[in-house]
GULO-486190 format. One record per atom (N, C-alpha, C): chain; residue in three letters; residue number from 1; atom name; x, y, z. Coordinates in pm, 1 decimal, always signed. Example, Ala and Ser with C-alpha at 12.3 -4.5 7.8 and 13.67 -1.06 7.14 Angstrom:
% residues 2
> c  r  k  a  u  v  w
> A  ALA  1  N  +1319.0  -569.0  +780.0
> A  ALA  1  CA  +1230.0  -450.0  +780.0
> A  ALA  1  C  +1320.0  -330.0  +780.0
> A  SER  2  N  +1285.0  -225.0  +708.0
> A  SER  2  CA  +1367.0  -106.0  +714.0
> A  SER  2  C  +1290.0  +3.0  +787.0
END
This chain:
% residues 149
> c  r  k  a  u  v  w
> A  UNK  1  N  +11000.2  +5954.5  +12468.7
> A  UNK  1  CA  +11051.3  +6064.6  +12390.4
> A  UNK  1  C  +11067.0  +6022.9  +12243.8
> A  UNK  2  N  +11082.9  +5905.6  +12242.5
> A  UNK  2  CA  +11129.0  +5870.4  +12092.2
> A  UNK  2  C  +11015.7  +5817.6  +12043.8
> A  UNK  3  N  +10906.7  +5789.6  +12060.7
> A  UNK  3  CA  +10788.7  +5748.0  +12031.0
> A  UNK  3  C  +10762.1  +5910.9  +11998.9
> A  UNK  4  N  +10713.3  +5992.4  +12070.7
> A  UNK  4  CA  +10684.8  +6142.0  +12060.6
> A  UNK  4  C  +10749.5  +6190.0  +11899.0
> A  UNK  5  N  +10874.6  +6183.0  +11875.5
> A  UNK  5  CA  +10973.0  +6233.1  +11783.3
> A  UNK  5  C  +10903.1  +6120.7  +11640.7
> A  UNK  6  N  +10863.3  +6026.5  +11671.5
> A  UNK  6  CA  +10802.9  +5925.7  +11539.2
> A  UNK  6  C  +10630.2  +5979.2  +11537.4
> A  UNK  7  N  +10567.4  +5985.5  +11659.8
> A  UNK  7  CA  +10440.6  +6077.7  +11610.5
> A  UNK  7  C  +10435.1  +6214.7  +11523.2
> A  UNK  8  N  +10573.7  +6318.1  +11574.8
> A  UNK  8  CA  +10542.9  +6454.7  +11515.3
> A  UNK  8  C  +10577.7  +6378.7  +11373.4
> A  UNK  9  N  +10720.7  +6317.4  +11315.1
> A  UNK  9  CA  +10722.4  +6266.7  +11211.0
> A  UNK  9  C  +10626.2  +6245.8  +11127.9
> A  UNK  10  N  +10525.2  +6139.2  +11154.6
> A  UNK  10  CA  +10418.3  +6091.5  +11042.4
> A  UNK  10  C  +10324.4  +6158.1  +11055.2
> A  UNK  11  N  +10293.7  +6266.6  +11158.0
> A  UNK  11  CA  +10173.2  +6389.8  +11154.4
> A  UNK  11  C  +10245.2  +6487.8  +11065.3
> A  UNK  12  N  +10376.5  +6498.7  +11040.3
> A  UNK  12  CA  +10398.0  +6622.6  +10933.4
> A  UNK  12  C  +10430.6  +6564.8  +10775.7
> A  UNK  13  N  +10498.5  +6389.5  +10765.7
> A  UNK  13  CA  +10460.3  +6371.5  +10657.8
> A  UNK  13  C  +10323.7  +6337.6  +10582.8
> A  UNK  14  N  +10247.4  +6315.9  +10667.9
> A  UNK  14  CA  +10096.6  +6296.1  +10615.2
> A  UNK  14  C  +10014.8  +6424.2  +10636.2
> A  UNK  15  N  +10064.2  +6499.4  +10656.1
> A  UNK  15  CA  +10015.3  +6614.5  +10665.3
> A  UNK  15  C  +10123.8  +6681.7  +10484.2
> A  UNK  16  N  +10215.1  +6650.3  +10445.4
> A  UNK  16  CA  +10277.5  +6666.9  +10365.0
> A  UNK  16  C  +10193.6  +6631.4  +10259.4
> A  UNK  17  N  +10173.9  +6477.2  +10272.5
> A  UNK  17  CA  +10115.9  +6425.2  +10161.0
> A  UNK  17  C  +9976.9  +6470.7  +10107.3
> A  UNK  18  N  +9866.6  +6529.9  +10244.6
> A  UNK  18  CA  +9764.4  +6540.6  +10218.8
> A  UNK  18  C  +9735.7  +6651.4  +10125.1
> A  UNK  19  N  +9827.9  +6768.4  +10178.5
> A  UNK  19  CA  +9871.5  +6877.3  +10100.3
> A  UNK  19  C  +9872.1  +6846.1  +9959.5
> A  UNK  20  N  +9996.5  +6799.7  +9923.0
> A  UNK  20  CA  +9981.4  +6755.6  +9777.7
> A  UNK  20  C  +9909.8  +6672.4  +9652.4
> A  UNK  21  N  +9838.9  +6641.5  +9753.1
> A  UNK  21  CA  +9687.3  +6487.1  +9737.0
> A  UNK  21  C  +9608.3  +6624.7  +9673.3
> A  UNK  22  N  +9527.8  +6692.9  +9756.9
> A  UNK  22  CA  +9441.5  +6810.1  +9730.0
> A  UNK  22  C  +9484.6  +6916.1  +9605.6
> A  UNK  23  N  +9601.6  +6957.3  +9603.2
> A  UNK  23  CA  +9684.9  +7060.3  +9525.1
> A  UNK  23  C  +9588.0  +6988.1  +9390.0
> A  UNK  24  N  +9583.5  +6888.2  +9322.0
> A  UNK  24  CA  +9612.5  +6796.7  +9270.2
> A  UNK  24  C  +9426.4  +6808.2  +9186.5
> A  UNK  25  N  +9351.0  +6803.0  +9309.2
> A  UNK  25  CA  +9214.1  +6744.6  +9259.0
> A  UNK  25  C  +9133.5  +6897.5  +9214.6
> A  UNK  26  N  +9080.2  +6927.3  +9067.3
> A  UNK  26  CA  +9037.5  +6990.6  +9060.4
> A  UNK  26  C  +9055.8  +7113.8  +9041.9
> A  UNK  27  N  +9201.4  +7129.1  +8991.7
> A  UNK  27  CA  +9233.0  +7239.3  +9021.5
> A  UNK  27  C  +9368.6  +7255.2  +8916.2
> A  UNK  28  N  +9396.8  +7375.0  +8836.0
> A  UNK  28  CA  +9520.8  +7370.1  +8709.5
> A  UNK  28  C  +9631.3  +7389.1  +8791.6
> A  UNK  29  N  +9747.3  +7355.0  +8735.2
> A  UNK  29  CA  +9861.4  +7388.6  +8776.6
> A  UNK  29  C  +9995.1  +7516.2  +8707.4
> A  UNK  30  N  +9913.9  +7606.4  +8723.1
> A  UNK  30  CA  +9992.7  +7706.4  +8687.5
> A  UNK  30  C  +10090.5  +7742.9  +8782.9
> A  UNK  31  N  +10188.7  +7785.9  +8762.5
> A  UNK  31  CA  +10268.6  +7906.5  +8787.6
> A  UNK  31  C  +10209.0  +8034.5  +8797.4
> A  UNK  32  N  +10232.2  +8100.4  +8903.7
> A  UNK  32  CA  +10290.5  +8262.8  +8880.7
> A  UNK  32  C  +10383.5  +8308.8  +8907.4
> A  UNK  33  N  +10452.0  +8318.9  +8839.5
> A  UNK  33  CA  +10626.9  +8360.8  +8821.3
> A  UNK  33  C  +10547.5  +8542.9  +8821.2
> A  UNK  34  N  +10706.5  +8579.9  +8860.3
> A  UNK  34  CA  +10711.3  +8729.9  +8833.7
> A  UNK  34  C  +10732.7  +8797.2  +8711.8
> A  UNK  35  N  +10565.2  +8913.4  +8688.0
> A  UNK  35  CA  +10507.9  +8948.8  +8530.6
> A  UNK  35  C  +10580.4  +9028.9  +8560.9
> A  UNK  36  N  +10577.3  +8982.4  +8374.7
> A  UNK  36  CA  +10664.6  +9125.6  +8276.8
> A  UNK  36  C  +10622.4  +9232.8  +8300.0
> A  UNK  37  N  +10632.4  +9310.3  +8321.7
> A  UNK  37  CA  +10516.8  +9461.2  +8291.7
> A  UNK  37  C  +10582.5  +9555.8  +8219.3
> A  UNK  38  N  +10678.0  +9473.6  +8131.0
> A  UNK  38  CA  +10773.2  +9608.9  +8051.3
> A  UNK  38  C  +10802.2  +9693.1  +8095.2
> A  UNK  39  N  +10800.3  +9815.0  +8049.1
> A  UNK  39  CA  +10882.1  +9937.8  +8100.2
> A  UNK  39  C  +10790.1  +10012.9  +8270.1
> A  UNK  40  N  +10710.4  +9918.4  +8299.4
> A  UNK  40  CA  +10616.1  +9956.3  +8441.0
> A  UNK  40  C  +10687.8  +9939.2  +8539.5
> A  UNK  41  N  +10694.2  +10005.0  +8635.1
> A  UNK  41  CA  +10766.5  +10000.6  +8827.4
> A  UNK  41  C  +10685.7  +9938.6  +8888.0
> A  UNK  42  N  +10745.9  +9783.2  +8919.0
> A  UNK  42  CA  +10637.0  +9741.9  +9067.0
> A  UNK  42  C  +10664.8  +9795.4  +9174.9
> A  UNK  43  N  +10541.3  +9865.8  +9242.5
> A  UNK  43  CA  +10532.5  +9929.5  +9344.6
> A  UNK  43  C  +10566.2  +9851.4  +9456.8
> A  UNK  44  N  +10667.3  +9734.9  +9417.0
> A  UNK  44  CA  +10729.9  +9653.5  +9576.7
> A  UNK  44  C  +10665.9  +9616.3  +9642.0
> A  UNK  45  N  +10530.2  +9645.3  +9645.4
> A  UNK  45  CA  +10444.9  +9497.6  +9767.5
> A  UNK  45  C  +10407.5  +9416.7  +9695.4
> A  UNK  46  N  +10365.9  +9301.2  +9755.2
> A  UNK  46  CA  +10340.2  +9175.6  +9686.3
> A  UNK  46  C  +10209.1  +9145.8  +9765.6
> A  UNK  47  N  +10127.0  +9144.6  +9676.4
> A  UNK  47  CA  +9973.0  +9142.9  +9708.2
> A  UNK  47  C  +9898.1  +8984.7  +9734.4
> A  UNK  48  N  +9853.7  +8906.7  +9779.8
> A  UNK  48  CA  +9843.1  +8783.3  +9775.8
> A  UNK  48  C  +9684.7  +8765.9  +9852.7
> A  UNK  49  N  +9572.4  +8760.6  +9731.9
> A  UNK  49  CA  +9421.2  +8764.1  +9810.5
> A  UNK  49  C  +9391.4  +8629.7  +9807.8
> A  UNK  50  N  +9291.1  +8565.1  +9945.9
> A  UNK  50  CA  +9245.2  +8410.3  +9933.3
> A  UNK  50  C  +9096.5  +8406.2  +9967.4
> A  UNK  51  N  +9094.9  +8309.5  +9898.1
> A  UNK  51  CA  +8948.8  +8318.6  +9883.5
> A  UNK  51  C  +8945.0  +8148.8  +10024.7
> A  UNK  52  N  +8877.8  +8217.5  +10113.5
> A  UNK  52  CA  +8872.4  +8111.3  +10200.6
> A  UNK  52  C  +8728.9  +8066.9  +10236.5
> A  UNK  53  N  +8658.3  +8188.2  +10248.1
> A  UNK  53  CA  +8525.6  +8089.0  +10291.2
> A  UNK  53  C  +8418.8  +8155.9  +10159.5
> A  UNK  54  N  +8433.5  +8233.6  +10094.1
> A  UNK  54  CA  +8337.9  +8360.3  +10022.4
> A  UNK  54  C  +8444.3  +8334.7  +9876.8
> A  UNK  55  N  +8366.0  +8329.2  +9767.0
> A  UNK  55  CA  +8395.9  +8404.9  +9612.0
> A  UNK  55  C  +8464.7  +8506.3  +9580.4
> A  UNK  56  N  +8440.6  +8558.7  +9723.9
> A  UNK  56  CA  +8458.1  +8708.2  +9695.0
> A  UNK  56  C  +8586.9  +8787.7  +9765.7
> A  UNK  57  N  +8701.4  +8860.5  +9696.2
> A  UNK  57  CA  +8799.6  +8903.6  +9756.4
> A  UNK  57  C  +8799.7  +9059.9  +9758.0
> A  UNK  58  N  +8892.9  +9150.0  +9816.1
> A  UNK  58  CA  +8882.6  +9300.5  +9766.2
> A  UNK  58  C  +9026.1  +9335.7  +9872.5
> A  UNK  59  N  +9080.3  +9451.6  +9785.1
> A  UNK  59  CA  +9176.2  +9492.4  +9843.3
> A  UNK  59  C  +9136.0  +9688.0  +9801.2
> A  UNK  60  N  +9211.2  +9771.5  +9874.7
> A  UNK  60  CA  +9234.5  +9889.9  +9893.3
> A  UNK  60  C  +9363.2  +9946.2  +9806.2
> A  UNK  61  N  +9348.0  +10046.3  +9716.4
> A  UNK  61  CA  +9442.2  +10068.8  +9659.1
> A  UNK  61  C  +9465.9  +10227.2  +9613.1
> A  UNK  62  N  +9527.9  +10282.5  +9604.3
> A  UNK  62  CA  +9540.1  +10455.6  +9570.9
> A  UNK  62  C  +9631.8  +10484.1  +9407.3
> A  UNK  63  N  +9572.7  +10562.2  +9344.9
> A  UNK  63  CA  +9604.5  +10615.9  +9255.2
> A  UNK  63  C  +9647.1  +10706.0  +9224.9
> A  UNK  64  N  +9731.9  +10724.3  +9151.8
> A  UNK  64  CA  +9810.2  +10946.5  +9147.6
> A  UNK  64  C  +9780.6  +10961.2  +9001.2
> A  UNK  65  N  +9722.6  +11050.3  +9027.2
> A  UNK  65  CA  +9701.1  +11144.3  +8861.2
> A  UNK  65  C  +9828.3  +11168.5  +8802.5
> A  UNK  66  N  +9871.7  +11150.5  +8676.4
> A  UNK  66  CA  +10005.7  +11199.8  +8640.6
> A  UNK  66  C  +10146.7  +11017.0  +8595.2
> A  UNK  67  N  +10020.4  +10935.3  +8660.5
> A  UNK  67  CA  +10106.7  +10795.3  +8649.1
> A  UNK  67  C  +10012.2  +10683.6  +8542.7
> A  UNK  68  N  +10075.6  +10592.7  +8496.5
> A  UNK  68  CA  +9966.4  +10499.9  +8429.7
> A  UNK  68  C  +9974.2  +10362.3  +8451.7
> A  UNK  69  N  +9854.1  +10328.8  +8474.3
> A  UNK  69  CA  +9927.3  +10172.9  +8602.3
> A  UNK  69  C  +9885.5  +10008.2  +8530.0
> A  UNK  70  N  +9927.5  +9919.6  +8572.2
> A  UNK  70  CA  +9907.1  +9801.9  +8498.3
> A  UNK  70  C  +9896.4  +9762.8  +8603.1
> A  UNK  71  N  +9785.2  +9691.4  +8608.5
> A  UNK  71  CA  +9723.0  +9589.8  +8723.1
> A  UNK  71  C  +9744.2  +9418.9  +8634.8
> A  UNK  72  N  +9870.5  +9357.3  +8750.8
> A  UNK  72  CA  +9864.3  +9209.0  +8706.8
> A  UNK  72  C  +9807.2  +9109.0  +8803.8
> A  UNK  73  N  +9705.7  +9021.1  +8746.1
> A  UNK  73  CA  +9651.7  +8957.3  +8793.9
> A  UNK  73  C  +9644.8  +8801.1  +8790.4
> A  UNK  74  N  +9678.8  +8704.5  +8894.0
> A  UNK  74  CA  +9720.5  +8574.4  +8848.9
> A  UNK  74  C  +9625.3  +8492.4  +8926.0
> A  UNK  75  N  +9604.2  +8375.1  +8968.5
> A  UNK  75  CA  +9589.5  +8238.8  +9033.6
> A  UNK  75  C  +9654.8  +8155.1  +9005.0
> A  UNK  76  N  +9733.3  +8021.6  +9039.8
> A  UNK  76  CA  +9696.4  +7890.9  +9044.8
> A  UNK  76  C  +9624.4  +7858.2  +9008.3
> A  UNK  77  N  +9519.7  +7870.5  +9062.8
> A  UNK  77  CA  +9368.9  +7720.6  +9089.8
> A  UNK  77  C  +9315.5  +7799.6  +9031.4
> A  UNK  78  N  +9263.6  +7923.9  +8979.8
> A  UNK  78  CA  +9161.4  +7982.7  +8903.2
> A  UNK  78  C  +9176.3  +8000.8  +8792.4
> A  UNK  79  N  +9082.4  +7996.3  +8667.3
> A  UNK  79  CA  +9067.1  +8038.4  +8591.4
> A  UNK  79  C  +8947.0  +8128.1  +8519.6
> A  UNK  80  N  +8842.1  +8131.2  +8631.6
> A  UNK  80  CA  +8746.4  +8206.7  +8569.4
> A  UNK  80  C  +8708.7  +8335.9  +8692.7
> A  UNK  81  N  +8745.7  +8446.1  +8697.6
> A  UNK  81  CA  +8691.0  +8547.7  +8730.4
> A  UNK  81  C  +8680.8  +8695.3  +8734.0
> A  UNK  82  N  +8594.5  +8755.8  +8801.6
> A  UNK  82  CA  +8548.9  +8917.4  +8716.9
> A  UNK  82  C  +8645.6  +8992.0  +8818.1
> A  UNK  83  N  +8718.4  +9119.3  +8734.7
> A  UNK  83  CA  +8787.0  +9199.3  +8835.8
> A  UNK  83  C  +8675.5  +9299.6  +8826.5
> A  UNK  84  N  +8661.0  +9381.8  +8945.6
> A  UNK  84  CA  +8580.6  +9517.5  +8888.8
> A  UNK  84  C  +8672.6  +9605.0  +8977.7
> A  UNK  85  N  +8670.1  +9737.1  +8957.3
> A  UNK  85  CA  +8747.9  +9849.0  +9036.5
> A  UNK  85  C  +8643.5  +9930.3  +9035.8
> A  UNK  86  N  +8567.0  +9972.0  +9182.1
> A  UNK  86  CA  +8502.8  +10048.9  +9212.3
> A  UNK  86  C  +8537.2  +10189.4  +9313.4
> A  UNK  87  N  +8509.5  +10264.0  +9286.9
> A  UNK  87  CA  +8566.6  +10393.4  +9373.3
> A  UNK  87  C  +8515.5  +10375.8  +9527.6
> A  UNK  88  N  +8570.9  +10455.3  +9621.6
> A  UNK  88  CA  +8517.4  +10461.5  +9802.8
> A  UNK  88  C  +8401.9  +10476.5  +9771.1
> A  UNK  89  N  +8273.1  +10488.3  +9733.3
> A  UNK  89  CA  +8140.2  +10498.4  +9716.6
> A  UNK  89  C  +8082.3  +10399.9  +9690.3
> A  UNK  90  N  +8125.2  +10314.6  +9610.4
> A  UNK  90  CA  +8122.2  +10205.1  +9564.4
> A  UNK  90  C  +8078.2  +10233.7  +9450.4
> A  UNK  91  N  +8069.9  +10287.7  +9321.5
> A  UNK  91  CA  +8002.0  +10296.0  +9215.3
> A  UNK  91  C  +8169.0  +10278.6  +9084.9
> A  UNK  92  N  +8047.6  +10125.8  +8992.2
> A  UNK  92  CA  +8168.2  +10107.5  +8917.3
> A  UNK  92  C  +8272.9  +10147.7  +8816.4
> A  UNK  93  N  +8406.9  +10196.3  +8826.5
> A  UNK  93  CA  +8457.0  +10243.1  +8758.8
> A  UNK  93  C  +8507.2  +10122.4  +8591.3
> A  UNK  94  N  +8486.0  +10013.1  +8671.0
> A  UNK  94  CA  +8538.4  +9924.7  +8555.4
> A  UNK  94  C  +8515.5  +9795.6  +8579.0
> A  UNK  95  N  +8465.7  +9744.7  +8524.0
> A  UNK  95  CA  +8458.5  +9545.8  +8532.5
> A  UNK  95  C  +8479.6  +9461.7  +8443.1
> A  UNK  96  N  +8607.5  +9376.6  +8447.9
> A  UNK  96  CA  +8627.9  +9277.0  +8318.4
> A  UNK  96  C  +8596.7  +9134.2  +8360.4
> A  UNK  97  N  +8578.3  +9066.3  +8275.2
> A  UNK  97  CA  +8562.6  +8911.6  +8295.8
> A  UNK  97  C  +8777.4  +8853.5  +8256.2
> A  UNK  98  N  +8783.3  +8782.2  +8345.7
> A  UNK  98  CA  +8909.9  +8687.2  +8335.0
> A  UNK  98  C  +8854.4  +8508.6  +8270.9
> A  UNK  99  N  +8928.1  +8484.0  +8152.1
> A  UNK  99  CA  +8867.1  +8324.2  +8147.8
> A  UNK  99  C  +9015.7  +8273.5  +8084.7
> A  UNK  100  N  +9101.4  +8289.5  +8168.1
> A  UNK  100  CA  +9252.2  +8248.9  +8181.5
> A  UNK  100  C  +9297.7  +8254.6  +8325.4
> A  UNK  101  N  +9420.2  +8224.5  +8363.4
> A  UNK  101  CA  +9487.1  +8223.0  +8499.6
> A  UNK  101  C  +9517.9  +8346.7  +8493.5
> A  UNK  102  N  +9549.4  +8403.0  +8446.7
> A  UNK  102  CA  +9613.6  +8531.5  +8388.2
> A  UNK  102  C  +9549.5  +8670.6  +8313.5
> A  UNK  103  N  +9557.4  +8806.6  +8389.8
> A  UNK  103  CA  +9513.6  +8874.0  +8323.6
> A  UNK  103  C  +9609.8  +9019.7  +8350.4
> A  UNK  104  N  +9579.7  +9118.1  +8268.9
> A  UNK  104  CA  +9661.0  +9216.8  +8251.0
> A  UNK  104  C  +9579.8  +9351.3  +8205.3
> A  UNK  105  N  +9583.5  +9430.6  +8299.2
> A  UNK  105  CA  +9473.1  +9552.7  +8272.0
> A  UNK  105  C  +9556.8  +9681.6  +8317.6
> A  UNK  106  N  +9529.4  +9754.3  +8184.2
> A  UNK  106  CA  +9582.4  +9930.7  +8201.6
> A  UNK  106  C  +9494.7  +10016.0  +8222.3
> A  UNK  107  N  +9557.1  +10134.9  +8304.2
> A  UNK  107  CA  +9481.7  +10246.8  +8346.1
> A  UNK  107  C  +9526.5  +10354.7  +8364.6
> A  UNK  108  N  +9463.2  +10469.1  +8379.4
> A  UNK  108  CA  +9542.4  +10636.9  +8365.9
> A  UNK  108  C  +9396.2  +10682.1  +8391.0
> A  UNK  109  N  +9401.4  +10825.8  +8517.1
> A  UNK  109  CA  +9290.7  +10817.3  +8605.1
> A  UNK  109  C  +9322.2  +10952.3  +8578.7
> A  UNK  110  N  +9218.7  +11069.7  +8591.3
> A  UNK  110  CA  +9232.7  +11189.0  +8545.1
> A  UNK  110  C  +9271.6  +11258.4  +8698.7
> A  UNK  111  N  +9271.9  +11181.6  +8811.0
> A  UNK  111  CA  +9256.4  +11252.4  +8937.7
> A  UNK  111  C  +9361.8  +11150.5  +8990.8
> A  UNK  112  N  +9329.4  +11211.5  +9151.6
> A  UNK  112  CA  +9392.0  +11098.7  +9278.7
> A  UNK  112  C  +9279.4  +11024.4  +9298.5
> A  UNK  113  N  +9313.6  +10923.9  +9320.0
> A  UNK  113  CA  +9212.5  +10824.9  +9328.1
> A  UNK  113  C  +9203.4  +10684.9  +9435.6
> A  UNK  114  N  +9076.7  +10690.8  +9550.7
> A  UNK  114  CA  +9120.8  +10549.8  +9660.0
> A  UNK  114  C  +9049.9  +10472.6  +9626.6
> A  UNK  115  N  +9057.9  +10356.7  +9531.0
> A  UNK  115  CA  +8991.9  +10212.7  +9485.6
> A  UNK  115  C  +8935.6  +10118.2  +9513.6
> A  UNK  116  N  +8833.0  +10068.7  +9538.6
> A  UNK  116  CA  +8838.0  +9924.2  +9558.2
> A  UNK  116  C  +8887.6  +9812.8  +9441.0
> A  UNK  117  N  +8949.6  +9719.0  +9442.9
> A  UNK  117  CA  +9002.9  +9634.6  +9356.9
> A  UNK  117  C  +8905.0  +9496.1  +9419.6
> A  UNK  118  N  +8819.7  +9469.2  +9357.2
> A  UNK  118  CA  +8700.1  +9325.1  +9380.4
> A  UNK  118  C  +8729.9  +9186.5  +9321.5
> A  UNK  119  N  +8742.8  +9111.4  +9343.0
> A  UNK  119  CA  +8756.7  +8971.6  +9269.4
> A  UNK  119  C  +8695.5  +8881.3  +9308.8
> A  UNK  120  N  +8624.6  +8878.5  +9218.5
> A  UNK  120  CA  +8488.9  +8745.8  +9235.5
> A  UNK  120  C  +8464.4  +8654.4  +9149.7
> A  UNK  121  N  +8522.5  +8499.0  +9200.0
> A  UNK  121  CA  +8454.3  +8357.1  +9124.8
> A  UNK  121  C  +8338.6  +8358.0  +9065.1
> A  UNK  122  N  +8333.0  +8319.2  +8976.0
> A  UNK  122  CA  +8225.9  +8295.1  +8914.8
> A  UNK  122  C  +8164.0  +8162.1  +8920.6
> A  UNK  123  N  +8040.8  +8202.8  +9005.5
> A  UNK  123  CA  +7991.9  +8050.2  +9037.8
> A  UNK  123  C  +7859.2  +8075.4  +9081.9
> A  UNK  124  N  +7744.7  +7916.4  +9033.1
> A  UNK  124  CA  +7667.0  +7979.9  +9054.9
> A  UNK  124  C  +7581.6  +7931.9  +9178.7
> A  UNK  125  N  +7675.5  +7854.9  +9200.7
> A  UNK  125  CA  +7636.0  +7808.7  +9355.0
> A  UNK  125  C  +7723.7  +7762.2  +9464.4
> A  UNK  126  N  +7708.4  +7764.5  +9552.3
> A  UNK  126  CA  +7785.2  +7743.4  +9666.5
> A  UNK  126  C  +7910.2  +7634.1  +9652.6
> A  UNK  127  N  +7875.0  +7522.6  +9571.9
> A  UNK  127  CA  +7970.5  +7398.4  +9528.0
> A  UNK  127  C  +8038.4  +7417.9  +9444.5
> A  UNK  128  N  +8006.8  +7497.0  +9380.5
> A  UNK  128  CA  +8124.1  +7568.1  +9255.9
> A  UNK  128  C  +8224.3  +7618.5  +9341.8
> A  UNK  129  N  +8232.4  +7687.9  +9453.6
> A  UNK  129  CA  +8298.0  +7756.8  +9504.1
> A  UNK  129  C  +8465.9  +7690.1  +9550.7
> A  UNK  130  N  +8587.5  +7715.7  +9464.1
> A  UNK  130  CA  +8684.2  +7666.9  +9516.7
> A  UNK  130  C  +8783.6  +7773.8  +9595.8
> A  UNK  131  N  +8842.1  +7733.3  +9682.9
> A  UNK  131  CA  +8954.2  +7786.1  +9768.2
> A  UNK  131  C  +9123.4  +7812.5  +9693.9
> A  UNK  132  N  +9119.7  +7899.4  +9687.9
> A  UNK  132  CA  +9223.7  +7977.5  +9615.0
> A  UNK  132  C  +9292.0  +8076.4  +9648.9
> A  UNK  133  N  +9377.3  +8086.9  +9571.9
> A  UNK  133  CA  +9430.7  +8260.1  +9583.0
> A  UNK  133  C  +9434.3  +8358.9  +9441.4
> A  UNK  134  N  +9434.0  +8446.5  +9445.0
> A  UNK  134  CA  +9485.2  +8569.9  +9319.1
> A  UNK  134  C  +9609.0  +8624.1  +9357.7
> A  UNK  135  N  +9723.8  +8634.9  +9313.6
> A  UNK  135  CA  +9791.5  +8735.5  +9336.4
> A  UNK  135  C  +9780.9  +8828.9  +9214.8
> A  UNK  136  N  +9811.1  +8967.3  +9291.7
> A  UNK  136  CA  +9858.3  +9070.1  +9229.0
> A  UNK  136  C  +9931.5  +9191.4  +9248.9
> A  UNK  137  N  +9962.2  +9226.1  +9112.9
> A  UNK  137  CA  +10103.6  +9279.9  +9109.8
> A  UNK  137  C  +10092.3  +9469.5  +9035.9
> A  UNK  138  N  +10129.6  +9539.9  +9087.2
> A  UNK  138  CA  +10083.9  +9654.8  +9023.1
> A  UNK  138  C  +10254.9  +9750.1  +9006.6
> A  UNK  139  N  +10228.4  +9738.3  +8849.9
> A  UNK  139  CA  +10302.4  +9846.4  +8781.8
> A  UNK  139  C  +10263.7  +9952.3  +8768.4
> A  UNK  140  N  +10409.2  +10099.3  +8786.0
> A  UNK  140  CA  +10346.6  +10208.1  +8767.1
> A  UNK  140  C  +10460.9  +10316.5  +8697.4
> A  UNK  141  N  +10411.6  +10399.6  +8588.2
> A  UNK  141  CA  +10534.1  +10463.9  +8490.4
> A  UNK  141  C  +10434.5  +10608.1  +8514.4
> A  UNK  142  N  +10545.8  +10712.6  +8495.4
> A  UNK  142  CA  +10506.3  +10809.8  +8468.2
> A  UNK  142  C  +10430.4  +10879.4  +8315.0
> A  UNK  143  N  +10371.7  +10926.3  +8339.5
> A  UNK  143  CA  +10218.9  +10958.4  +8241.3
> A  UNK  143  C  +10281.7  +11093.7  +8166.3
> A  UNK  144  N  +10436.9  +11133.4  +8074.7
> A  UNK  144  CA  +10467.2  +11242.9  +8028.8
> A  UNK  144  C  +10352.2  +11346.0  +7982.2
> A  UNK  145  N  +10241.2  +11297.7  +7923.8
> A  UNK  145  CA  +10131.7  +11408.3  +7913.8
> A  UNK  145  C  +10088.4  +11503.5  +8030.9
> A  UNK  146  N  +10089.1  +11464.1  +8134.2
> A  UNK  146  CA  +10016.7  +11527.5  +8233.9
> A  UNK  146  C  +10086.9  +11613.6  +8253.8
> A  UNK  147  N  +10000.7  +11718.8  +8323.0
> A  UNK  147  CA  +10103.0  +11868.6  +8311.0
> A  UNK  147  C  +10124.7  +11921.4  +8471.4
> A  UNK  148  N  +10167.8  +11919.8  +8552.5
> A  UNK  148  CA  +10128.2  +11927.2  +8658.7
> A  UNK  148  C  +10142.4  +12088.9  +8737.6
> A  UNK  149  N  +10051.7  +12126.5  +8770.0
> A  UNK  149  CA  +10051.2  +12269.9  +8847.0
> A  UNK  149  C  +10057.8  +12317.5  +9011.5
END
């Protein structure tokens, strides 16, 4: 039993260490603390995409005519990649390049609207490809222009 209790031991501190060995190689050490979004409402979920085997991430998202939204966008380990927001059809409504950990994008949509939100590494081959996450964070204020009927 006590042999057992010294195996789980050094399988979870070297499993500790390996963790932080990796964190380490190749990769920045940012923060993402919780963005400002000024006078914006986070819509209370906390979004968290990983890039595990593919470049490529995407989440589902809805829009209300009448609101104006700030999409915040972070990594850790990344610093280079393209957001695009494409509609259920797939045809693109918008695509920026990110070449920071950090990015910050506004919007105001003349309709209701169901999104795709895309995030893709930029890489141009398979070895470029690192394992990561994006989080993001979406603010949302009311749009006083809109007139509603």
């Amino acid at each position: 039993m006590r042999n057992l209790f010294k195996y789980k031991k050094t399988i979870l501190l070297s499993t500790i260490l390996l963790m932080t060995t990796n964190m380490g190689i190749g990769q920045t050490s940012i923060s993402c603390s919780s963005p400002n979004l000024g006078d914006y409402t986070i819509d209370g979920q906390s979004y968290s995409l990983t890039f595990d085997e593919k470049p490529k991430v995407s989440i589902y998202l809805v829009f209300f005519k009448g609101f104006d939204y700030r999409l915040n966008f972070c990594s850790p380990q990344l610093n280079n990649y393209r957001i695009t927001l494409y509609d259920i059809e797939k045809k693109i409504l918008f695509s920026e390049l990110c070449e920071q950990n950090e990015k910050s994008l506004d919007f105001r949509f003349e309709s209701n609207l169901a999104a795709i939100v895309e995030i893709s590494q930029r890489v141009e081959n398979e070895a470029q490809f690192l394992p990561g996450e994006i989080r993001l964070t979406v603010g949302f204020k009311e749009n006083k222009q809109v007139q509603f009927k």
